[in-house]
GUNU-444699 format. One record per residue (C-alpha): x, y, z. Coordinates in steps of 0.02 Angstrom, whole numbers, plus 50000, padded with zeros to 5 digits. Each point is the difference from the previous one (the first is absolute). Layout:
XYZ/...
//
This chain:
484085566858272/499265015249885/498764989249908/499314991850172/500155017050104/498925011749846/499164985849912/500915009949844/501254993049862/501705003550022/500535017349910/501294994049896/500245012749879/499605016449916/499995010649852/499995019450041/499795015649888/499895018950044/498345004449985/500775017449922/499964990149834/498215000649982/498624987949982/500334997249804/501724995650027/499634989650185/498394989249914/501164996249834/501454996350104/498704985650120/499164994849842/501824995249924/500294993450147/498604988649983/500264996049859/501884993550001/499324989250149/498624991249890/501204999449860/501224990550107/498614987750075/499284996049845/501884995449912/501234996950180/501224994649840/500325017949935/500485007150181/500964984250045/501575006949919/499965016450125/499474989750153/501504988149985/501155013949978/499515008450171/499544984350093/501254995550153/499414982249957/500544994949838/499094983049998/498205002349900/499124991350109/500255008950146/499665016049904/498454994149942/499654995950180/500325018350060/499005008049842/498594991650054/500045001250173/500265018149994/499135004449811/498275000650051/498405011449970/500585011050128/501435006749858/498675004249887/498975008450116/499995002450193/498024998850036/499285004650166/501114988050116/501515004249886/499565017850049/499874998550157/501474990350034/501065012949928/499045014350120/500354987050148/501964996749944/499895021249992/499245003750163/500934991150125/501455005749911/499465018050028/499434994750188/502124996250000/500585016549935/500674990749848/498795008149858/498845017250019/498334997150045/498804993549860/498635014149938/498284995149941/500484998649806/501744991650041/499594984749903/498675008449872/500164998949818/499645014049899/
//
């Protein structure tokens, strides 16, 4: 329904930090980010371990499945539609009364 009502991906996910810690700390903390994500596409082997351990599926296959299905370049980085899919997910859920009102630098990096 979402992705045929917006045109948008779904909004699976997100990682949040108070912008109170300052742009150092926020850009180190996305580029680490980054670059755990990389680390695990380019060598799935090393994270398998930690994915298996947290997986409600235990067969590999099906977690393989899921990682791929749901690991895409949208974890790396959002991009415009990622972006505004997130603002979309956010504003009808203010329109609800479920979540404050979005300002103009809601989603802004520092």
């Amino acid at each position: 329904h979402w992705e045929d009502t917006t045109g948008l991906p779904i909004p699976l996910g997100a990682i949040i930090a108070r912008r109170s810690l300052g742009t150092a700390a926020l850009t180190g903390l996305a580029d680490a980010i980054r670059a755990s994500v990389r680390a695990a596409w380019d060598d799935p082997e090393v994270s398998r371990p930690y994915v298996m351990e947290h997986a409600q599926e235990m067969d590999p296959a099906v977690a393989d499945q899921h990682i791929g299905l749901y690991v895409n370049e949208f974890t790396a980085g959002l991009g415009e539609d990622g972006y505004a899919a997130v603002r979309g997910l956010l504003t009808r859920a203010a329109a609800e009364g479920l979540v404050p009102a979005l300002g103009p630098d809601a989603l802004a990096f520092p």
